[in-house]
N, C-alpha and C positions, 0 to 999 in steps of 0.2 A: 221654479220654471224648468222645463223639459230642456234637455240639452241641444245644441242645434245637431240638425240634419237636414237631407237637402228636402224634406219634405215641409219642414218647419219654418225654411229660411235661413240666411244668411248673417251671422253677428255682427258682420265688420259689412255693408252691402256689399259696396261697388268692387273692394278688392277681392270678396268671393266668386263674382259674376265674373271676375277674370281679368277688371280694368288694373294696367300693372301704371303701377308709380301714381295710382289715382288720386285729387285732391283731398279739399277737405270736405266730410259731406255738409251738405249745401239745406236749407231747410226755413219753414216760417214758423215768426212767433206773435201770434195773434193775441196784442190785449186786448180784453172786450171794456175793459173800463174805461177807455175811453175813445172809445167807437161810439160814432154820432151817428151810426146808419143812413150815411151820407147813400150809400149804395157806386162811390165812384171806383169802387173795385169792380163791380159786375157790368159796368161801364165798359171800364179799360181792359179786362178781362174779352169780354166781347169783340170789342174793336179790335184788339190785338190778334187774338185768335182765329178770329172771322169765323164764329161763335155764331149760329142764326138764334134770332128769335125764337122764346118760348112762351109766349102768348103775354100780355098785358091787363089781365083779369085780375082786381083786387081782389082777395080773398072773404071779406067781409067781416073776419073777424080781426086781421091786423093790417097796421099798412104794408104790410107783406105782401108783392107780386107777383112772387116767384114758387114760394112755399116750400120750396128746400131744393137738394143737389140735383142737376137731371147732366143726360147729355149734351144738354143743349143750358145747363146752367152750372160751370163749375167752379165758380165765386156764388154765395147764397147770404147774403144778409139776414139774420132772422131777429122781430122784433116780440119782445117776449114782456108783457104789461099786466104787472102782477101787484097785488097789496104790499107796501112796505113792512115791513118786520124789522126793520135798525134799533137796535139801542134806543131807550130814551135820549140820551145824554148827542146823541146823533142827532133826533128829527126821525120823522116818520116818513116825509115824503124826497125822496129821491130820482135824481137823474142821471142814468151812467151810474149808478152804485157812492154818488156824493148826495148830502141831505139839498136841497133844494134851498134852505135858508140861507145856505154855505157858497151859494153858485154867485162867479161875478154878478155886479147890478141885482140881485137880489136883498129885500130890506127886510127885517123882522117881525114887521107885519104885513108882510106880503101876504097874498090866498096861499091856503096850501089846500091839500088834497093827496087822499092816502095811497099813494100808488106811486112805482117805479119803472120804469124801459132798462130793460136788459136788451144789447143786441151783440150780434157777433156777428163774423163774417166767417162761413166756412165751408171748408174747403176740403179736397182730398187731403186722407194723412202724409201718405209718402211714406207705409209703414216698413219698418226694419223685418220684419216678417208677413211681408204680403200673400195674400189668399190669390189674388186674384192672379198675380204674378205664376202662383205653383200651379194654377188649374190649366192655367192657358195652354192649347192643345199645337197653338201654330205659330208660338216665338212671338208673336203681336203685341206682346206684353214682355219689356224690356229692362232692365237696370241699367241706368246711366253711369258716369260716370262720378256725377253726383252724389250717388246715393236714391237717385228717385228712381220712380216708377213711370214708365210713358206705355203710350198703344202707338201702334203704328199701324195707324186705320187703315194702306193698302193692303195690310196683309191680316186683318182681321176678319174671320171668314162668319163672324155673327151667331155663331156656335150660342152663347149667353152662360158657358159654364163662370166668368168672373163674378156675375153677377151678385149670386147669391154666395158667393168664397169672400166677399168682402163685410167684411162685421158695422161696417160703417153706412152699408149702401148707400155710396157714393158713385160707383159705376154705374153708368146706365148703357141703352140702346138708342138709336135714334128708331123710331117710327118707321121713315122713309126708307133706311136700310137696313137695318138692323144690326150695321155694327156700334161698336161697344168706346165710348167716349168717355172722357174724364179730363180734371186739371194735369199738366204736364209742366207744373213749376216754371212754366213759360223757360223750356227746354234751350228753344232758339235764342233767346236772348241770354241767358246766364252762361250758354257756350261761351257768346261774345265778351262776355264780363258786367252786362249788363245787368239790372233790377227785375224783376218779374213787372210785369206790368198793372198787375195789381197792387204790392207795395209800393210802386213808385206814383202812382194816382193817391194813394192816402194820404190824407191831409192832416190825420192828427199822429200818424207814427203807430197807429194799432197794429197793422199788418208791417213788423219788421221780416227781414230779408239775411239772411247771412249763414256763416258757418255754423252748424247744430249748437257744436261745442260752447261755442262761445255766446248763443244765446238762450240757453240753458243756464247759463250761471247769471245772462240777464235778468231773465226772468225770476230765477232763484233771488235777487236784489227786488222788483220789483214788490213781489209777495210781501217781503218781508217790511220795505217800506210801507205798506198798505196797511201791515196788519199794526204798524206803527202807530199808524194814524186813525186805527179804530176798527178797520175795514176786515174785521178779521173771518169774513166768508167767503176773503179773496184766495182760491188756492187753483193748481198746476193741471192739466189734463194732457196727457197723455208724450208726455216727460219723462216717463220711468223707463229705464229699458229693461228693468224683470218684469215688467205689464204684460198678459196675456198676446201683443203683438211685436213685444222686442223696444218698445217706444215706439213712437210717431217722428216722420221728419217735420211734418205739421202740428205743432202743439199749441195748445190758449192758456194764456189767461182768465179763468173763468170767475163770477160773483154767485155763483148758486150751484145747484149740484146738475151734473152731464144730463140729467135728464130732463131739466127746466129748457133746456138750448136743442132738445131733441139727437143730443150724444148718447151712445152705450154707456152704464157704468162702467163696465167690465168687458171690453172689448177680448176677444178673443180670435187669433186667424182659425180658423176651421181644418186649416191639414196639419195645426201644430199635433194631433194626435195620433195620426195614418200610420207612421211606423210601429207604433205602440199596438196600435188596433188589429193591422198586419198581425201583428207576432202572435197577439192572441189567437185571431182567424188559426191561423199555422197551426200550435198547439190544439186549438177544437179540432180541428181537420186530423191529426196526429192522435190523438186520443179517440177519435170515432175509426179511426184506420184498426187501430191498433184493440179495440171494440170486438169487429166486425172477425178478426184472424180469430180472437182468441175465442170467441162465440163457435166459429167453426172448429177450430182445432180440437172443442171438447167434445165434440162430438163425435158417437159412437157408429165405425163403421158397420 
């Protein structure tokens, strides 16, 4: 991984953005194993936010409403119904990543049928080296003292440079104005000491809440229990902080690979290179300079 600079991002966020005595950062840990796709995160997400409507259109292909991140959806549920592949010794047919023989009230000669729901609930990363953070042209894009990432929609002038600086396209626009929206770790409340609004509507505990640190070594238990119990296609996304954006403040729990759930493998911020690119630029520019003298100097008056 490229060393930090300020084009890259920040190692430690909030104490590099200047917050002095800052806490600890603050972050989500999304299991998807046992996420019911209740959708009361994009519920309470809503309400909380005062979040408008983004149309009510089934998709046709899943019970999916929404069909991924917008400005106007920064909670996204997605259901993802695919042929089983478990072990024998597992069962073929699964729900939430357990064999369906295995699920309470379930009997061993119940129907089965070869298929599983994978769903996840997701969200902005809150990444330790944000794109969208280093583009922003007018401070509207901020580091808390959390460690997160927020806009501050009166003073986003709808420029649309985050857009595409985010490896996640998670940031969007609204239509109506064209500034630039996103999850903000429900900013206002976690000031207060509060829950995000979304992990505290979750009913089975999928969307946890808390300090990075400490649910990072959660999650590192949770895996591990899993692959205890057989489940060994349970692994970590985007947990690492030598990953192409530093880590995520938002990380999952995932049952299949990042691109089943419509994640990047290989997230990467897009200005982690600019200093590097610069210096090359500099050297071409220096080498054609230095071209152009020495073409002339040979020449014969």
């Amino acid at each position: 991984m490229a060393g930090p600079n300020s084009l890259y991002g920040p190692l430690d966020p909030a104490p590099d953005a200047g917050h002095v005595d800052a806490p600890p950062r603050m972050g989500f840990f999304t299991d998807t194993s046992v996420c019911i796709g209740c959708k009361a995160c994009e519920v309470a997400c809503k309400e909380w936010n005062l979040v408008p409507d983004d149309g009510f259109d089934l998709l046709g292909t899943s019970y999916d409403n929404t069909g991924g991140l917008s400005a106007n959806s920064w909670r996204h549920v997605a259901f993802v119904e695919q042929p089983a592949t478990a072990p024998p010794d597992r069962g073929t047919t699964q729900f939430l990543g357990m064999p369906l023989r295995d699920l309470p009230g379930r009997t061993a000669d119940a129907p089965r049928s070869d298929f599983r729901w994978l769903m996840m609930s997701n969200v902005c990363k809150h990444c330790t080296h944000a794109g969208c953070l280093d583009v922003c042209p007018t401070g509207a894009l901020f580091r808390t003292e959390f460690g997160t990432v927020v806009v501050q929609e009166d003073i986003c002038n709808g420029c649309g440079y985050c857009i595409p600086a985010c490896p996640y396209g998670v940031i969007d626009q609204r239509k109506d104005d064209g500034r630039a929206w996103k999850c903000t770790l429900c900013y206002d409340r976690i000031g207060d000491g509060l829950t995000p609004a979304c992990a505290k509507a979750c009913p089975t505990a999928s969307i946890q809440y808390g300090e990075l640190d400490e649910l990072r070594g959660r999650a590192r238990h949770r895996v591990e229990k899993l692959h205890e119990q057989g489940v060994t296609e349970a692994r970590l996304y985007g947990h690492d902080p030598h990953d192409g954006v530093g880590g995520d403040g938002a990380f999952f729990l995932l049952l299949d690979e990042p691109e089943v759930y419509g994640l990047p493998p290989d997230p990467v911020v897009p200005t982690r290179d600019l200093k590097a690119m610069w210096k090359r630029a500099g050297l071409a520019a220096l080498a054609m300079a230095a071209t152009v003298v020495v073409s002339f100097a040979g020449r014969r008056p």
